[in-house]
N, C-alpha and C positions, 0 to 999 in steps of 0.2 A: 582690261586697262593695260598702258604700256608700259615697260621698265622706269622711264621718264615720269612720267604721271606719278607711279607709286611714289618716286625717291621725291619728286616733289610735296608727296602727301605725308611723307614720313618726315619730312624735313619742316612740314608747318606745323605737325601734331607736336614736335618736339619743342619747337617755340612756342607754343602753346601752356606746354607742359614747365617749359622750362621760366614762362612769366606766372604760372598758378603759384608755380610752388616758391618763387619768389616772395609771393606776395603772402601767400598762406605759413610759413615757415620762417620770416624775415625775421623775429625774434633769436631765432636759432644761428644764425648766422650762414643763411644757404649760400655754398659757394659754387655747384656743378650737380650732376645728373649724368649716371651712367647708366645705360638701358641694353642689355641684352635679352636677344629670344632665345630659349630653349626649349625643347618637341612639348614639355611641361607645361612652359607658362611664360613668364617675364619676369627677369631676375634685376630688381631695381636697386643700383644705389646710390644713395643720399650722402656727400659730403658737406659736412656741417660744424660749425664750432663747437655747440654743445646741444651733443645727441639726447641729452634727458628729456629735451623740451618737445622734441622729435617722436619720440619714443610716448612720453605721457604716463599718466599713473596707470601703472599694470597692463600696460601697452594699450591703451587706448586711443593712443595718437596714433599709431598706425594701425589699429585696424580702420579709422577713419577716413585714413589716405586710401588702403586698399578698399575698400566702397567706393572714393571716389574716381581712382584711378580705375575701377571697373565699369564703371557706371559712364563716366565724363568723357575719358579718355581710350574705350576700348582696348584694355590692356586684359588679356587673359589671365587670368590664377595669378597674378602682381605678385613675388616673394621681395619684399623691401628690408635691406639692410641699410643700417647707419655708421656712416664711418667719422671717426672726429679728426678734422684738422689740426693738426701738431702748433704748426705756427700760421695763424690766422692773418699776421701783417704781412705772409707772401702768398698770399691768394688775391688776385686780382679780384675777384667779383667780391668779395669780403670788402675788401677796403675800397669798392666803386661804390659799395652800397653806403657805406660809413662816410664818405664824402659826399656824396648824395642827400645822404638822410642831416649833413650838418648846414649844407647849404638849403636843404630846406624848410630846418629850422630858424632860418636869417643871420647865419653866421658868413662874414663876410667869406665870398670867394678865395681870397690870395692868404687869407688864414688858414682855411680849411685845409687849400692844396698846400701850404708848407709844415702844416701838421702833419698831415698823413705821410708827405714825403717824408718825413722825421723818423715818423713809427716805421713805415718801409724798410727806410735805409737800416735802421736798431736792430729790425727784425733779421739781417743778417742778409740782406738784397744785392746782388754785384753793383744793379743801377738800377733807375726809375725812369719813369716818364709821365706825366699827366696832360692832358690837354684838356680845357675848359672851352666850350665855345656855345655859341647863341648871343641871347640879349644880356651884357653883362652890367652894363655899365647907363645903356640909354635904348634910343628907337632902334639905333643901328647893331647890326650882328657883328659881333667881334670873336678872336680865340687866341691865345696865352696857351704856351708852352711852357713846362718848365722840369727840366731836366735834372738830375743828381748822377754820377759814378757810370759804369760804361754799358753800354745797351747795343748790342748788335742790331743793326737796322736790315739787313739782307744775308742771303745765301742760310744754307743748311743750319749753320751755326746759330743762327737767328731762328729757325723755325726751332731749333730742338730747346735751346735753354729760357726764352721768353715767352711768357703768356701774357694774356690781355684779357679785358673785358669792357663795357660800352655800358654805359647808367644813363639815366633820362632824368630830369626834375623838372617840375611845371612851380616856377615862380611867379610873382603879383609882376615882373618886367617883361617876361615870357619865359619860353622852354629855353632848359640849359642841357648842352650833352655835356657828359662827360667821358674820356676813354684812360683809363690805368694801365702800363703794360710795367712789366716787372720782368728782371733779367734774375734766374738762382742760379746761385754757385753749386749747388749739389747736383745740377744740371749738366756741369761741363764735360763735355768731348773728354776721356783721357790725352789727347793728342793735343789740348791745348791746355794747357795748365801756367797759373797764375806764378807770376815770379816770385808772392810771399812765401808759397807753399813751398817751392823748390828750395828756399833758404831755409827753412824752419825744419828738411828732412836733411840740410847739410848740419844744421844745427844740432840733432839730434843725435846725428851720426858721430858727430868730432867730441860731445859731450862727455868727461870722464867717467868713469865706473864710481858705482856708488861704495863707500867703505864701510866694511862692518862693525858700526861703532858701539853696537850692541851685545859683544863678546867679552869686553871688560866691566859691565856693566853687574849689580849684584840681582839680586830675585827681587827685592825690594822696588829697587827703585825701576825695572821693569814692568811691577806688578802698579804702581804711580802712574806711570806713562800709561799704561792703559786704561786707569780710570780717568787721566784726563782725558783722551781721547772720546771712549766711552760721555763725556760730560762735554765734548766739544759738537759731537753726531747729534746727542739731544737738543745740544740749542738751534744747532743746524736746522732740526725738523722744528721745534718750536717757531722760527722763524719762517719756514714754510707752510707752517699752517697758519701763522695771521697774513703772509701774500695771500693765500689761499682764500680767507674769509672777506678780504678788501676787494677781490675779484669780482667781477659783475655778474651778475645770474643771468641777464636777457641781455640782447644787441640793445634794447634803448637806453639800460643803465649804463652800458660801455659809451654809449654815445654822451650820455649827459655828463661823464665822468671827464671823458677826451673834451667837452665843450667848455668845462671848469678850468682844467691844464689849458688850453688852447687861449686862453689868456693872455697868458705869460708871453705870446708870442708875437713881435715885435713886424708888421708889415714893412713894406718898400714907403707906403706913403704916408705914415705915420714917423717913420726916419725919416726921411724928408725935411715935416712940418717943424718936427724940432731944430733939425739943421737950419730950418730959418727963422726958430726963433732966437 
């Protein structure tokens, strides 16, 4: 077989691979799939929102995968680790599937994309992009762009700080795509850096020296000050662990959670109707 052939064969197993585990892991929040060989075996791994689900009680979720990644997929001695993603609302394929999975629960289109663009842009995103296309509206195919904050469209700088991903949804009007690209700032070139940044290290620089206000101060009322402190750290954690408990265990509870808030939120043609009445 030729070099050609192969990459072509390794390039459809991976699509392959990369729509199972889509589907079989979608709770988890699957965002990507990185596969290397080693004289060993295949060293797989999974980034994911929340690796428990991944993982399984006392790992039984992945010895499952590795059966079927041996069996399915012709993957030698598969070693799978799981990596969790930090911030989930800058992961394209995370948030293609979440827009996805809202419009196919009958949530309008032009809600969904100004949700997400929401959580995107919160999640700390330089800029967005969404595009919505197919049957949206009627018989005829249409597609709606809608942009937030800056997105490099060409040249080097665009390949290195934007990613993208490409969703599918089969609606009762027909197929909808959708494509997510997202620009991070933690991405940037040194050589091009934002003008807030630059102010905020002038800021830093010119800021006066701290004074030692602590030296006139008796044992008493230093030994106060740190049990407020002390008693300001524990509400801090008291308060992170009820976010913590209000957090969704699976992508569907996050979604049904986003589709409650998603509300609140005020379409193009909805202002409109008001404006004429």
């Amino acid at each position: 077989m030729s070099s050609v052939k192969n990459v072509i064969k390794d390039n459809y197993n991976m699509m392959l691979l990369n729509d199972y585990l889509r589907a079989k892991i979608k709770d988890a929040g699957f965002s990507k799939v990185e596969i290397s060989k080693t004289p060993t075996g295949s060293r797989i791994v999974l980034h994911v929102t929340r690796p428990g689900i991944v993982i399984g009680r006392k790992g039984s979720g992945i010895r499952e995968l590795t059966e079927v990644l041996t069996s399915q997929f012709g993957l030698k001695n598969p070693q799978i680790s799981v990596v969790e993603i930090p911030k989930p609302e800058l992961s394209p394929s995370v948030m293609c599937n979440r827009l996805a999975s809202h419009i196919e629960r009958g949530t309008a289109f032009r809600r969904a994309t100004m949700w997400t663009l929401q959580q995107i842009m919160e999640g700390g995103a330089m800029g967005v992009q969404i595009t919505v296309s197919g049957k949206l509206r009627g018989d005829r195919s249409a597609f709606e762009k809608h942009s937030v904050g800056i997105l490099p469209r060409a040249g080097h700088h665009a390949d290195v700080i934007v990613d993208e991903d490409i969703a599918h949804v089969k609606t009762p009007m027909g197929l909808i795509g959708i494509r997510v690209r997202i620009a991070i700032k933690e991405k940037l070139i040194p050589e091009f850096e934002l003008k807030q940044k630059k102010q905020e290290k002038v800021k830093q620089d010119t800021s006066p020296p701290i004074k030692d206000e602590d030296a006139g101060k008796t044992s008493e009322e230093t030994v106060d000050e740190g049990k407020a402190k002390t008693e300001t750290v524990d509400e801090g954690k008291a308060k992170t662990e009820t976010v913590d408990e209000g957090k969704a265990k699976t992508e569907t509870e996050q979604i049904r959670i986003d589709a409650e808030k998603m509300k609140s939120i005020e379409t193009m043609e909805e202002e409109e109707n008001k404006l004429k009445k």
